[in-house]
C-alpha positions in Angstrom: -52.9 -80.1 6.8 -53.8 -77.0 9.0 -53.0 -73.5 8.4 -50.7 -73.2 11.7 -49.0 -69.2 11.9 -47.1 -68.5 14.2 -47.4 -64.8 15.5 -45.2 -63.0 17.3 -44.9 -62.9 21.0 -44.5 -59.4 22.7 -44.7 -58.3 26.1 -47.6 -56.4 27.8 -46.9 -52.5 27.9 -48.3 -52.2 31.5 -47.4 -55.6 33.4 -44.9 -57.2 31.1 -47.1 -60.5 30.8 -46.2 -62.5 27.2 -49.0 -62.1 25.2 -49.9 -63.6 21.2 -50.0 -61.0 18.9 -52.6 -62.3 16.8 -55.9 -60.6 15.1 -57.7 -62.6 18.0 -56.4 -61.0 20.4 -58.6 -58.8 21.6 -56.9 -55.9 23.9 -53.4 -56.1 22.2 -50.8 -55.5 22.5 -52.0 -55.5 26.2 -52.8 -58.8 28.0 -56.2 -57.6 29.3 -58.7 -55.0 29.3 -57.2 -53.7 32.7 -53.8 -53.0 31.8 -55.6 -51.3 28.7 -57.5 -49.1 30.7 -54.3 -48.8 32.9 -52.4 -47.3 30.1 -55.1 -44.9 28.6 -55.2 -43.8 32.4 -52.0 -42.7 32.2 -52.4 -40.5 28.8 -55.7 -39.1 30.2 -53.8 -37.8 33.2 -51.0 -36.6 30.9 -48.2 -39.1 32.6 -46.4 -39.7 29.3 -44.6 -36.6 28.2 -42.0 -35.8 25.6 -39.6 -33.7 27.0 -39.2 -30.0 25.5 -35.5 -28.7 24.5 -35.4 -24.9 25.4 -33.7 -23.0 22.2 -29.6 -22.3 22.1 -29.1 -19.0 24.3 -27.7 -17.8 21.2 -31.3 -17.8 19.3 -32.2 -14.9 22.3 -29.5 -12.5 21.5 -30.0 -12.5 18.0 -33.7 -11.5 17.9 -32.6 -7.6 18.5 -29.5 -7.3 16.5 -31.5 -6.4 13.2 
């Protein structure tokens, strides 16, 4: 009898290829070292941002009304 898991399959970040999630698996969730470096790329040049929300206009006007 083998010890047969099955592990999830998710796509790569950067190309989309299926990959195994598994503890084998050496770059995931990415399907290689290139899309890895492909995606670290991209936070060392600051392309992935969350976008700010400027304050209610309302929050202004208040600050002198003390």
């Amino acid at each position: 009898m083998t010890d047969e898991r099955r592990f999830p399959i998710v796509k790569c970040p950067n190309c989309g290829k299926p990959v195994e999630f598994r503890p084998e698996s050496r770059f995931r969730p990415f399907c290689s070292e290139r899309c890895r470096q492909i995606d670290l790329g991209a936070w060392a040049s600051e392309s992935y941002r969350i976008p700010a929300a400027k304050p209610p206009d309302s929050m202004s006007e208040d600050v002198g009304d003390e």
